[in-house]
C-alpha positions as CSV (number, residue, x, y, z in Angstrom):
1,X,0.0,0.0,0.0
2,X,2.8,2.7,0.9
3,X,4.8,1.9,-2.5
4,X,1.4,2.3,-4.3
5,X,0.3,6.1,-2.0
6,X,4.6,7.0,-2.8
7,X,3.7,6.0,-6.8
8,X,0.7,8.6,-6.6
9,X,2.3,11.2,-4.5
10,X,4.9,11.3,-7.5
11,X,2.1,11.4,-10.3
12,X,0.4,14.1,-8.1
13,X,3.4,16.1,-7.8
14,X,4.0,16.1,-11.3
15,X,0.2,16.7,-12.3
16,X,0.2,19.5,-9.3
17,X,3.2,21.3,-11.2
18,X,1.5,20.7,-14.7
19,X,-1.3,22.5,-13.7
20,X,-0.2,25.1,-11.8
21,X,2.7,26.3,-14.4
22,X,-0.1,25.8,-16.8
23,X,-2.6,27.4,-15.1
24,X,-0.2,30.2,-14.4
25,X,1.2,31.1,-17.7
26,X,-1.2,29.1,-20.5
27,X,-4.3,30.5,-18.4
28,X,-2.9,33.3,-17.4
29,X,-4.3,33.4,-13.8
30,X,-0.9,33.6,-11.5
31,X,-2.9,33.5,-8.2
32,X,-4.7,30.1,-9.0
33,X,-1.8,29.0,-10.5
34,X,0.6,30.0,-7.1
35,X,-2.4,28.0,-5.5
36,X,-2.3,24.8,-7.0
37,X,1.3,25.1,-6.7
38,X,1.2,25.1,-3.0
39,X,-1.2,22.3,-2.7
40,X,2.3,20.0,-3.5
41,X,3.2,19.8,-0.2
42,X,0.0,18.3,1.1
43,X,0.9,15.3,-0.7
44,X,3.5,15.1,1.9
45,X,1.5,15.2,4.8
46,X,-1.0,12.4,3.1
47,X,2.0,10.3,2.9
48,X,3.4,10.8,6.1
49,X,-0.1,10.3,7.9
50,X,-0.8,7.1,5.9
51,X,2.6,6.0,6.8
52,X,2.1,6.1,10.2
53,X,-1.8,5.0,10.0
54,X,-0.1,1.9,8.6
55,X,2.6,1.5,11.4
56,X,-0.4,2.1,14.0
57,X,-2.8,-0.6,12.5
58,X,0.0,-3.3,13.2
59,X,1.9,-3.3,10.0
60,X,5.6,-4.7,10.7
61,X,8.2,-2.0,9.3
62,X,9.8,-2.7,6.1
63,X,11.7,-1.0,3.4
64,X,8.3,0.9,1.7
65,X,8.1,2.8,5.3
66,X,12.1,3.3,5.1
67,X,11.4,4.8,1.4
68,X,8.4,6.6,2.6
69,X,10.8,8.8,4.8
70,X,13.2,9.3,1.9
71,X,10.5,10.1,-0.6
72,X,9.6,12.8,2.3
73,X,13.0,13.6,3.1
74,X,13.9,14.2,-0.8
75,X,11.0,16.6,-1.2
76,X,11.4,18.6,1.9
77,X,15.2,19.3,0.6
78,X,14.7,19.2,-2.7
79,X,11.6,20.1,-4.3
80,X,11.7,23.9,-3.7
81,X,14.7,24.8,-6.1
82,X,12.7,22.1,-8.4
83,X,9.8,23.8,-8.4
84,X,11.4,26.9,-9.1
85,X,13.9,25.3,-11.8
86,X,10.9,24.3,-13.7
87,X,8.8,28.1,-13.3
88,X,11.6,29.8,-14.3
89,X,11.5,27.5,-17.5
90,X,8.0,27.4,-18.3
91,X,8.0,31.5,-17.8
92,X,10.5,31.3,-20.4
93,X,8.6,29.0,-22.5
94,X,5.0,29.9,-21.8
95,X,4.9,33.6,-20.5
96,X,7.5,35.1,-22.5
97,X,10.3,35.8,-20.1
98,X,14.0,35.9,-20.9
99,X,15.8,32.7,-20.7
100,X,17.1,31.4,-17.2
101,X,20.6,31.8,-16.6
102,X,21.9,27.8,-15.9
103,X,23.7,27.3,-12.9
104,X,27.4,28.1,-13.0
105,X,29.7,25.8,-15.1
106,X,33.3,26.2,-14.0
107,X,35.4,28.1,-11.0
108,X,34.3,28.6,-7.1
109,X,30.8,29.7,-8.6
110,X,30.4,25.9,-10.0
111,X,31.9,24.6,-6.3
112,X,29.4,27.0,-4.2
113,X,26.7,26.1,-6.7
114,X,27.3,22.1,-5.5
115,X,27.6,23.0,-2.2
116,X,24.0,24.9,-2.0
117,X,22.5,21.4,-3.5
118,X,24.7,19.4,-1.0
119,X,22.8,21.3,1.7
120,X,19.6,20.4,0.0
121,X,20.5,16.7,0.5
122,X,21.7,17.1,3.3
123,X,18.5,18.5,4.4
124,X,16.8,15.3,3.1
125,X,18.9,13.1,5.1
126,X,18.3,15.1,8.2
127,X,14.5,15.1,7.6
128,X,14.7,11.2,6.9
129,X,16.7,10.6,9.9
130,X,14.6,12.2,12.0
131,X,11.2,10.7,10.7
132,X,12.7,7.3,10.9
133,X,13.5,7.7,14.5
134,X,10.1,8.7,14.6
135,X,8.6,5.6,13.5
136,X,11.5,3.7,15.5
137,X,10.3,5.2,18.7
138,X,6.3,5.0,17.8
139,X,6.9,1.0,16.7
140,X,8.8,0.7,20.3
141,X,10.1,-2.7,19.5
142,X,13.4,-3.2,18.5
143,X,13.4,-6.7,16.8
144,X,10.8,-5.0,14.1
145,X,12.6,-1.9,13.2
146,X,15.9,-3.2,11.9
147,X,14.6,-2.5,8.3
148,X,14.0,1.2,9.5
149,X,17.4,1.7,10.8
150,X,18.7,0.5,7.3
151,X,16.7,3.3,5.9
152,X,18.7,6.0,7.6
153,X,22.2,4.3,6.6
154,X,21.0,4.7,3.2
155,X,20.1,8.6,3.4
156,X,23.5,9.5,5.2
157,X,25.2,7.1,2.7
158,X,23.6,9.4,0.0
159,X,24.3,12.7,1.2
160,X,28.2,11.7,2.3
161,X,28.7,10.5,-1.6
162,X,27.3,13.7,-2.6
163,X,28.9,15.4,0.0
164,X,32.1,13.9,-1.6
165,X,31.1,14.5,-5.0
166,X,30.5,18.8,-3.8
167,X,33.6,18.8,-2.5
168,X,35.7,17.2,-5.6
169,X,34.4,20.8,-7.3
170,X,36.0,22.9,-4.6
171,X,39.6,21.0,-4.6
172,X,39.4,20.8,-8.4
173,X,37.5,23.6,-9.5
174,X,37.1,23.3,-14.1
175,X,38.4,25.8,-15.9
176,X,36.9,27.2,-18.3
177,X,38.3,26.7,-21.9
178,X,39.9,29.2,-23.6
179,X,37.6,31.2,-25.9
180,X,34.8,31.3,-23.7
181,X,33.5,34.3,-21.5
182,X,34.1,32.4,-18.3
183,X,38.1,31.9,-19.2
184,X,38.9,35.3,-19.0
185,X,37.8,35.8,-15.8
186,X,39.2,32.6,-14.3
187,X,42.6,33.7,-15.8
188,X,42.4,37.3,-14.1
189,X,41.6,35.1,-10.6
190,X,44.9,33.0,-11.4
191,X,46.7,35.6,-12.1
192,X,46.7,37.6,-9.6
């Protein structure tokens, strides 16, 4: 039942977005649009209460209650900047505005850029963490919640590799090849 409710909560997020960017630039109604947009994190909280409806009516913990908290953990820290990634493209698309500027592509702007999404997963791990030892405390048995403690292994295992991955673009920042705006710059940094 929970992999089913996180399968929906998915398609609802993704029908949510459709129809508030839709409603918002096709439609032309911003306010509705804003509205529908805000409804995503209801979805959420119908997870998270079915989640622990299902621990409370005697269901043993196992990895869909484990990837529950991840799904929740994932959208607490990430789905704001995606939400936002994908208005600022269907404003460009649908409502006429200027093209987004893409995230920086070489220097300490790329490395700070990866850091700033680090802290998003690392958010996610932190939410996950804590809503697993949520459900490890509610379930109050520890030869049932083994699978649960897995779970949060898994989100700190994520965010350390990303961590890890951040950080590989602050040692060795890319430079930017010669010819294009972002060279000249990083050549002024070097040689000074």
């Amino acid at each position: 039942m929970i992999v089913a409710l996180i399968a929906v909560c998915e398609i609802g997020f993704w029908v949510l977005l459709a129809a508030g960017l839709g409603t918002r630039y096709l439609l032309h109604m911003p306010r509705l649009g804003l509205g529908l947009l805000l409804c995503e994190p209801l979805l959420e909280v119908v997870l998270l209460v079915a989640t622990a409806l299902d621990l409370k009516n005697g269901a043993d913990p196992n990895w869909t209650h484990g990837l529950a908290a991840l799904y929740i953990g994932y959208t607490v820290g990430h789905g704001h900047r995606t939400v936002k990634w994908l208005d600022g493209h269907a404003a460009h698309r649908l409502g006429g505005a200027p093209k987004p500027i893409g995230p920086p592509r070489y220097g300490m702007a790329r490395a700070r850029h990866e850091g700033t999404v680090w802290l998003g997963t690392l958010t996610a791990a932190v939410v996950a963490t804590v809503l697993l030892q949520l459900a490890i405390w509610y379930v109050d048995d520890p030869s049932r919640v083994t699978s649960l403690e897995s779970w949060r292994y898994v989100a700190w295992r994520a965010a350390g590799i990303h961590g890890l991955v951040a950080l590989s673009y602050l040692i060795w920042p890319r430079k930017a090849p010669e010819g294009e705006p972002g060279a000249t710059i990083e050549k002024q940094r070097v040689d000074r």
